[in-house]
C-alpha positions in Angstrom: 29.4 -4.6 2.1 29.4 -7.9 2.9 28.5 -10.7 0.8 27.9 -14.4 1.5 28.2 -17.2 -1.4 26.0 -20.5 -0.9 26.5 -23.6 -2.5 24.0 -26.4 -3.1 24.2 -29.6 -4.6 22.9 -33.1 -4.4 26.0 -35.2 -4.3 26.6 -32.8 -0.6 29.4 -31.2 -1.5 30.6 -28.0 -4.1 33.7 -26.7 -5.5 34.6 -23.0 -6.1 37.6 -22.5 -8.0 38.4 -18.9 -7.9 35.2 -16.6 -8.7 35.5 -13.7 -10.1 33.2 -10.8 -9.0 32.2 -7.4 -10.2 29.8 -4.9 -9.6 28.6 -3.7 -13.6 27.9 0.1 -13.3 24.5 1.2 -14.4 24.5 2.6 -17.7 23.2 5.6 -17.7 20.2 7.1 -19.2 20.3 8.0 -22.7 19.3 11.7 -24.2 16.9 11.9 -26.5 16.5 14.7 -29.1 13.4 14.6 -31.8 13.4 17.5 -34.5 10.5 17.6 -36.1 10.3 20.1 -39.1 6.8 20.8 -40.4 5.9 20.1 -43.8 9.9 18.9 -44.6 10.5 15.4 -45.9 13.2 13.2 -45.2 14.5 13.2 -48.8 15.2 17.0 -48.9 17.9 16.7 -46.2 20.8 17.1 -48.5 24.1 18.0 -48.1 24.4 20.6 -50.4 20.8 22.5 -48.8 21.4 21.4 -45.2 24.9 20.5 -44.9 24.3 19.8 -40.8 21.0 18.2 -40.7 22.6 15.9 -43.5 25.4 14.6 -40.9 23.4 14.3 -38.1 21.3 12.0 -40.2 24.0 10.1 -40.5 24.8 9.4 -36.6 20.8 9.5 -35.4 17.9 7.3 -35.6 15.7 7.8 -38.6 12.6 7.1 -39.7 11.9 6.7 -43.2 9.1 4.9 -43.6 6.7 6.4 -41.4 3.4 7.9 -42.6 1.8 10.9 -40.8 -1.1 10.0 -38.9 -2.9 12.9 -40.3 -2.8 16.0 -43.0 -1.8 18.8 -40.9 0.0 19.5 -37.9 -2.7 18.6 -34.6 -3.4 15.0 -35.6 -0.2 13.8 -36.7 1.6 15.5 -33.7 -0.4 14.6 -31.3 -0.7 11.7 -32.4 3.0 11.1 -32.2 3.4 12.3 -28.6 0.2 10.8 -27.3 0.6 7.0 -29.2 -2.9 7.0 -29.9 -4.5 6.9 -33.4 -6.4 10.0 -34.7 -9.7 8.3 -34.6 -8.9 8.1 -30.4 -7.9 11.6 -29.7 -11.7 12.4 -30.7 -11.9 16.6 -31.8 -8.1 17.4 -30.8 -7.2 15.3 -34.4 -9.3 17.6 -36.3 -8.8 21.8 -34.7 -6.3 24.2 -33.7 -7.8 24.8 -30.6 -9.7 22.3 -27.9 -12.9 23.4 -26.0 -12.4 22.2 -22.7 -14.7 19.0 -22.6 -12.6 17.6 -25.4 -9.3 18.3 -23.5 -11.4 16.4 -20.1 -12.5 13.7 -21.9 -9.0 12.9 -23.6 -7.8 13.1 -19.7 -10.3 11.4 -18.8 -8.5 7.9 -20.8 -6.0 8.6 -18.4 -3.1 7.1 -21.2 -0.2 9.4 -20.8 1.8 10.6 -23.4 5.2 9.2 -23.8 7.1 12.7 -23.1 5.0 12.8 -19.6 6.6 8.6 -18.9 10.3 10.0 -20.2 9.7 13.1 -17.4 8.4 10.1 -14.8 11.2 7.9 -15.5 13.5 10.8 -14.5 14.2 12.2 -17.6 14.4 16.1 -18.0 12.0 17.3 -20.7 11.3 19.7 -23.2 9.0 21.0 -25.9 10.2 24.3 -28.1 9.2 25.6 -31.0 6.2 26.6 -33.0 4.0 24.1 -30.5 1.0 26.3 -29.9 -1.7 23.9 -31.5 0.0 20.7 -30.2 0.7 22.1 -26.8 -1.3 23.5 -23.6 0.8 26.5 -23.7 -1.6 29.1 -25.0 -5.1 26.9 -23.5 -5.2 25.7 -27.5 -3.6 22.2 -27.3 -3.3 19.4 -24.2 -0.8 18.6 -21.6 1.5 15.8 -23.1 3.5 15.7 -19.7 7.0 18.2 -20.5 8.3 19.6 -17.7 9.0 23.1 -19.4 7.7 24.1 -22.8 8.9 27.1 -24.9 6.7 28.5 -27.6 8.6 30.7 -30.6 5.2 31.3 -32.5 6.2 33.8 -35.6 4.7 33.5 -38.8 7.6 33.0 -40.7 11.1 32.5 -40.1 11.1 30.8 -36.7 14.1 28.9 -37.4 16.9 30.8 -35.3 14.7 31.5 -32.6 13.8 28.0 -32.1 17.4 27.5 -32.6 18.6 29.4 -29.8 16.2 28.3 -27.2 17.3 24.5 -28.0 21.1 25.5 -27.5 20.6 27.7 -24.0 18.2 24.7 -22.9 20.7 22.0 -24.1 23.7 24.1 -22.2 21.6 24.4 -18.8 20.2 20.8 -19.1 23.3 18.9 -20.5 24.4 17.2 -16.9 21.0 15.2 -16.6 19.5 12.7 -19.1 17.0 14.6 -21.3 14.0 14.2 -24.1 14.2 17.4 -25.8 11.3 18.2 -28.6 11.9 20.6 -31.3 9.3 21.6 -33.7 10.6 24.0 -36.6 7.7 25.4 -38.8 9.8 28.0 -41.6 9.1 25.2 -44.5 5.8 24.8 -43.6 4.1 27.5 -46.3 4.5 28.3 -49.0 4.9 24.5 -49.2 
């Protein structure tokens, strides 16, 4: 390549004394991961009961003061992925299932969810888990814009399943950046 350095004053004249150049590399993307366990709060994660989840703590983002945006598990989820209030995602905060005029007329806002700008921006992403409420995977939820979703619906221990999937899919996606969503339901009842 060729590059051409241009020098302007207004006494008419300039000194370079020997530049430097470099080309900085672009950083590349960062990988995302966001377990979210059901019902679990951020004080139970000790080491002594969760010994890994305790240590990843320790290297991760956390939130710690956050307050749900709801009571159970379609509001404040949705809510999460889509970055809208309750009160804006009209009927989805408040069922486990969506007719399909509610599901057009949250469309219809045309505000995408932050998973579906990661997966715009080039990002690989993921949703597994117990997601059938928060997800279009069984017609019950919406699209929030993954490029794959994996549904482990049990009702109870879901845990190693979910577990599972999240390693295979971190193995066959781990030379690309990713957002990867986990949702684990086994603490979820009896609470």
């Amino acid at each position: 390549d060729t590059l051409t350095l241009s020098c302007r004053s207004e006494q008419g004249t300039c000194f370079v004394s020997e530049p430097s150049l470099w080309a900085a590399e672009a950083d590349p993307k960062p990988n995302f991961l966001v377990i979210l366990i059901d019902t679990l709060r951020h004080d139970a994660i000790q080491p002594q009961v969760a010994p890994f989840l305790h240590q990843l703590k320790s290297t991760s983002h956390n939130f710690t003061h956050t307050i749900s945006a709801g009571n159970m598990t379609t509001p404040s989820t949705n809510a999460l992925l889509s970055c809208q209030s309750p009160s804006n995602l009209g009927n989805l905060a408040f069922a486990y299932s969506m007719e399909e005029a509610d599901k057009e007329a949250f469309y219809q806002k045309k505000q995408a969810s932050f998973p579906a700008l990661f997966n715009r921006a080039g990002w690989k992403t993921a949703m597994i888990g117990n997601i059938s409420v928060i997800s279009d995977i069984q017609a019950r939820g919406i699209d929030h814009g993954f490029s794959e979703q994996i549904a482990r619906e049990r009702d109870a221990y879901d845990t190693p399943h979910i577990a599972h999937d999240a390693m295979e899919w971190l193995h066959a996606n781990q030379s690309q950046p990713f957002f990867l969503y986990l949702h684990f339901h086994a603490p979820h009842a009896p609470y």
